[in-house]
N, C-alpha and C positions, 0 to 999 in steps of 0.2 A: 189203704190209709195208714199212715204213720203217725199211733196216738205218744203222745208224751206227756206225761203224768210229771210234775213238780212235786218233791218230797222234802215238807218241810216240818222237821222233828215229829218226823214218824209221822205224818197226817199227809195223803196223798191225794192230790187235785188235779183231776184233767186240764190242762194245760194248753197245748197244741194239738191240732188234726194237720198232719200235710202229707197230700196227696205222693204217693210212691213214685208216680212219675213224676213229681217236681222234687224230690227228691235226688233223683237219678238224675235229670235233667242240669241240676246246680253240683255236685256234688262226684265224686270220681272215688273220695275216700271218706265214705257219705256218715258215721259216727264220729269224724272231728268235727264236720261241716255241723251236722246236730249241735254239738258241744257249742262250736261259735254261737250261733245262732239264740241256743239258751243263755250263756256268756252276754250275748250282746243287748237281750232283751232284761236278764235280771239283774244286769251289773253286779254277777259275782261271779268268780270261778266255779267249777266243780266237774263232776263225774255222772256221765250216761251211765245206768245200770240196766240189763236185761231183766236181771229178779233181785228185789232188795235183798242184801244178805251174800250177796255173790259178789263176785272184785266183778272191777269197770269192762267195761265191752272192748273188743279188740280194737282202738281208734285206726290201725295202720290195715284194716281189712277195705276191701274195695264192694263186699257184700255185705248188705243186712243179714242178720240172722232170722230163721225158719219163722218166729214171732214176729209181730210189727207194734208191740206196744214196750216202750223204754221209758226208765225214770230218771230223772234227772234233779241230783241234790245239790244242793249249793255249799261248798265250803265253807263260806261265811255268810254276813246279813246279805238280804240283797238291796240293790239303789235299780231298780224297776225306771224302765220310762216309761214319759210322759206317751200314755195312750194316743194324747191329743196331739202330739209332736209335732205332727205334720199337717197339712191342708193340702185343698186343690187349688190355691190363690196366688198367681203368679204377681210377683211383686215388682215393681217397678225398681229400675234406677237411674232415673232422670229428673227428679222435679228439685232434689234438693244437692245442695252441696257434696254432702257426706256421700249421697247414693251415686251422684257422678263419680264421685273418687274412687267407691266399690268398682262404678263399674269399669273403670278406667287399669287399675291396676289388675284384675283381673284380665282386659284385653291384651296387658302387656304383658302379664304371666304365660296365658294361651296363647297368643302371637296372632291374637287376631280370628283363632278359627276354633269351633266347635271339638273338643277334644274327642270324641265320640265320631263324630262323620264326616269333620273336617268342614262342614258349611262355613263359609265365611262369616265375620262378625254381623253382618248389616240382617242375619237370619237368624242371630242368636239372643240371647236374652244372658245376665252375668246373674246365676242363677244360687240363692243362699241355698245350704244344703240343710242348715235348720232354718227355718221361715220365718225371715226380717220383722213378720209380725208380732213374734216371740218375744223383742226387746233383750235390751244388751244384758237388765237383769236375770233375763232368761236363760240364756247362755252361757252367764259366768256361774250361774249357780250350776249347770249340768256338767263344767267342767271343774268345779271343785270339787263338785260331790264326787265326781270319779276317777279324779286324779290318782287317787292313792292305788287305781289295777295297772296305773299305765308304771311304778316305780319312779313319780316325780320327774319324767323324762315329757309334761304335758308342756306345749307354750303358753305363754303368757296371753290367754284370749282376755280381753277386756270391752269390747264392741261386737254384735251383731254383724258388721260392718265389713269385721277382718277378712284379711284377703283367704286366710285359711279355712273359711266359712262360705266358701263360692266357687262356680266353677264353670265356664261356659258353653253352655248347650242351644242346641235350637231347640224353639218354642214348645215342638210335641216332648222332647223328652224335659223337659223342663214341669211341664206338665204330668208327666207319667213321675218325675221323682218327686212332685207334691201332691202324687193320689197315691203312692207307697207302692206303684206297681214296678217301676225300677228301686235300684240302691248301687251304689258303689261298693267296694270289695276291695281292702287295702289287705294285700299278703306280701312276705309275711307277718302272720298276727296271733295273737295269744290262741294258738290249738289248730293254726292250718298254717300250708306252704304252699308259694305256689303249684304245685305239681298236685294239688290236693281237690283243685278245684277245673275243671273244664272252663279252656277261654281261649282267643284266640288272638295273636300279639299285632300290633301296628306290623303291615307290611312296610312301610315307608320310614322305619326307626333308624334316625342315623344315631352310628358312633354306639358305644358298648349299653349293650341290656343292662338298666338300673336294675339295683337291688329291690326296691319294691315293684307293685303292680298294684293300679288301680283297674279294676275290672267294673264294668258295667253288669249287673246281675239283674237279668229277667224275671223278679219274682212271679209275675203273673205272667202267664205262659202265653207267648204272643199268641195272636190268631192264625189259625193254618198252617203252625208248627210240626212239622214233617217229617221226624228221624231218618226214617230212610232215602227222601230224597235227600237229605244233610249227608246221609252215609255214603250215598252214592258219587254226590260233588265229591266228595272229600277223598273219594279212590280216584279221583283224575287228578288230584295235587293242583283243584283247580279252586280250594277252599281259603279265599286271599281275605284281609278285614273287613274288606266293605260289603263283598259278599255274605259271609259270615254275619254282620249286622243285618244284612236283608233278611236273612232265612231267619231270625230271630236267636241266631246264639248269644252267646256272653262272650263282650269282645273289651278288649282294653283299650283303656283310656290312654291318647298321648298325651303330656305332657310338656311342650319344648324347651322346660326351664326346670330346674332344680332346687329352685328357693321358692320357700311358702307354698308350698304344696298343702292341697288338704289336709286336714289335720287326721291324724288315726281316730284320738279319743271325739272327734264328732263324727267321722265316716261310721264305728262301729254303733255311735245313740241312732243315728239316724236308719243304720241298718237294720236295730232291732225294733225301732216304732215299726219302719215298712214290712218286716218279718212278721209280727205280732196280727197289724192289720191284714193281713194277709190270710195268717191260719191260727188264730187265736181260737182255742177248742169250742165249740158249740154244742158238749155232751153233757155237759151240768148247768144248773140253772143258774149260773155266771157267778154262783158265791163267791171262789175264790176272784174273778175279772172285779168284780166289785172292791176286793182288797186293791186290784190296781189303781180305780179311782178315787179310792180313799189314799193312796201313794201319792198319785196325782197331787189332788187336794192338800197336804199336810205339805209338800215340797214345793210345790208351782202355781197353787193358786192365788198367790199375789203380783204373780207373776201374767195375767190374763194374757191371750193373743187378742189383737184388733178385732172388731166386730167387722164377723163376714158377711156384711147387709152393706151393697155397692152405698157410695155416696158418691155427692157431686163435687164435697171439698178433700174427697179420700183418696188419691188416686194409688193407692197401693193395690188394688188389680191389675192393674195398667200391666201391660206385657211393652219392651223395650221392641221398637219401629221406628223407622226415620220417619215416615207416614205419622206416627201418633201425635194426636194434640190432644191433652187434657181434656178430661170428661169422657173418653173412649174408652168403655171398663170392659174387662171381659167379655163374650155373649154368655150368657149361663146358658143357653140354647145347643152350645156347639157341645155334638154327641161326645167330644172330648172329655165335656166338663161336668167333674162329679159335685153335685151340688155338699157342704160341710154338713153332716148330720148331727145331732144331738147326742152326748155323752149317757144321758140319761138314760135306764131302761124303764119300760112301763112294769108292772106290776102288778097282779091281782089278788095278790096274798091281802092275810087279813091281819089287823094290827099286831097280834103276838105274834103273829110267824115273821113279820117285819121284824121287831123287835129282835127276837131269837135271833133271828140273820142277820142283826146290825152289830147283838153282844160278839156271833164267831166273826164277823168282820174283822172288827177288831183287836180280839183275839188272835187270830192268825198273823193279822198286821203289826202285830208287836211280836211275835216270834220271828215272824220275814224281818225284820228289824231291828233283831236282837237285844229288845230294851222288855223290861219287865211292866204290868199295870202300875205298879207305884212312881217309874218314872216318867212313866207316860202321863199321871197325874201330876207331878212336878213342872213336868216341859208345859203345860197346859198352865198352870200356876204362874210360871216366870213369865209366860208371854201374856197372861192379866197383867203382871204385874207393869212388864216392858211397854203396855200399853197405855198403862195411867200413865206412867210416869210422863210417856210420849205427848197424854195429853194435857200434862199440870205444866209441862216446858214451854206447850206449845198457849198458854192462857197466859202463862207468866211473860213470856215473852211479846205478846198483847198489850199488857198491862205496862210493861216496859217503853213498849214501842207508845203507848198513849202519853205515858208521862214525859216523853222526850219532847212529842208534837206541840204537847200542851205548857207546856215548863209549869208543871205541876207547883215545883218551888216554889215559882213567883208569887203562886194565889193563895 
């Protein structure tokens, strides 16, 4: 196991656990791929260390070194995602205007067919890469807040909706990228190239190899994943795309168009939620994972996702079928489907030790954040203040609205 420890001003938190052979299995020049990974989950830059106090690990080595536990600092604050980023709630886009259009220009971006396996449209689903459920204010606020890693080179997202926010797949992988067990892979990208990562190219790519590469990445390790039969296809030069998708490698995505491609800055939020769920450390008693939900909470929870409890007037389960008619929601039955669990964690500690563990919460969440306790009590202050005000506007504006109805004057 591959532990990585988060070092933030000198106080050190287990982090990640991931498995050595999924390690090796993603990874070819396996301490950039690390870096990405912490990169895309803290939204910050920074440097892998083997022993604090030592310069950075060798990123251009193809081996881990003799150890398996690394730290990892962050150059600046970091903008953490949204734990809850993702769902297993395949979202519809047929009932409304907007979502036909989603789905529509994405079919004409794809050309019709599943970029992954090629299935035809009528088997695929126009599938959001952050989940429609999130709302447009969701989304604009995850690409403001992390605009400033991308060098203001981000698009102008303003919709849930955008076409750079989608991408069509059939139904199962559609499915495995709202349970975080796939992710895409745009190279290259801040600390990898393609040549950095194991994948395997469209055999059918007409016309010159683009400069990028969306790869399909396996984070959970298919079932009856084989290396050595994979080694053995691969000595007959008989190792072609779709093969290579069978046997469960990491194979790329075609694309037939060249405008409005995924975006980088969502490909990398959505890589780090699926990375995080995946191997989020399970050796300390979640103090610092609790900092994430307190990140959460301070940046996104005005921002709610739809309540994942089927309804009859909701059809945002709905999975896209020429077959489907309204009120056909999901099965939550099918062994595909992982049901949305609770953020919450239970507890058995007792009121001080609560306490205690809610002060270093805190604490730490304002150093990951690089703001001080006295601004954190001011930002606390202004949004009192932001909210009376919000609501003296909204009584005054009542009172407005009565004297208009009433021609107050007159009487």
């Amino acid at each position: 196991m591959v532990e990585i420890y988060l070092n933030v001003d000198g106080s050190r938190f287990p982090f990640l656990s991931i498995p050595l052979d999924d390690v090796q299995r993603l990874s070819i020049r396996p301490f950039k791929w690390l870096r990405y990974v912490l990169y895309s989950i803290c939204g910050a830059r920074g440097d892998l260390y083997a022993r604090l106090g030592d310069p950075p690990v060798d990123y251009d080595s193809t081996e881990l070194a003799d150890h398996l536990i690394y730290f990892y600092e962050p150059s600046g604050h970091c903008i953490f995602i949204d734990h809850e980023g993702l769902n297993d709630r395949l979202t519809s886009t047929d009932q409304t205007p907007r979502r036909e259009n989603f789905r529509k220009e994405i079919l004409a971006r794809d050309k019709e067919f599943c970029v992954v396996t090629r299935e035809p449209a009528n088997d695929c689903d126009a599938a959001h890469l952050i989940p429609r459920s999130k709302t447009d204010k969701y989304i604009r606020r995850v690409v403001e807040d992390r605009s400033s890693l991308y060098g203001g080179t981000t698009p102008m997202i303003r919709s849930i909706d955008v076409i750079e926010n989608g991408v069509l797949l059939i139904v199962d992988l559609h499915r495995k990228l709202g349970r975080g067990d796939v992710a895409f892979l745009k190279t290259p990208n801040y600390g990898l190239d393609p040549i950095d990562i194991p994948r395997v190219e469209p055999s059918d790519r007409q016309g010159p190899v683009p400069a990028d590469h969306f790869t399909l990445h396996r984070l959970k390790k298919p079932p009856g994943y084989d290396p050595a039969r994979i080694a053995a296809i691969a000595s007959t030069g008989s190792l072609h795309h779709d093969i290579a998708f069978t046997l469960g490698l990491n194979v790329d995505a075609l694309f037939r168009s060249t405008d409005l491609l995924p975006a980088a800055i969502i490909l990398d939020y959505v890589y780090g939620i699926a990375a995080y769920k995946q191997w989020n450390s399970k050796r300390d008693d979640k103090a610092f994972h609790g900092v994430i939900g307190y990140y959460r909470n301070e940046l996104y929870v005005d921002n709610p996702a739809a309540s994942p409890s089927p309804s009859t007037d909701n059809y945002e389960d709905e999975v896209h079928d020429p077959t489907n008619v309204p009120g056909n929601l999901v099965d939550c039955h099918d062994p595909d489907h992982v049901p949305t669990t609770s953020s919450r964690y239970a507890s058995t500690r007792t009121g001080d030790e609560m306490a205690k563990a809610m002060d270093d919460l805190n604490a730490v969440l304002m150093l990951v954040r690089g703001i001080t306790p006295e601004e954190a009590a001011k930002r606390r202050e202004r949004r009192m203040e932001e909210e009376e005000l919000k609501a003296q506007e909204a009584s005054r504006s009542k009172v407005m609205e009565w004297m208009r109805t009433t021609d107050v004057g007159s009487l």
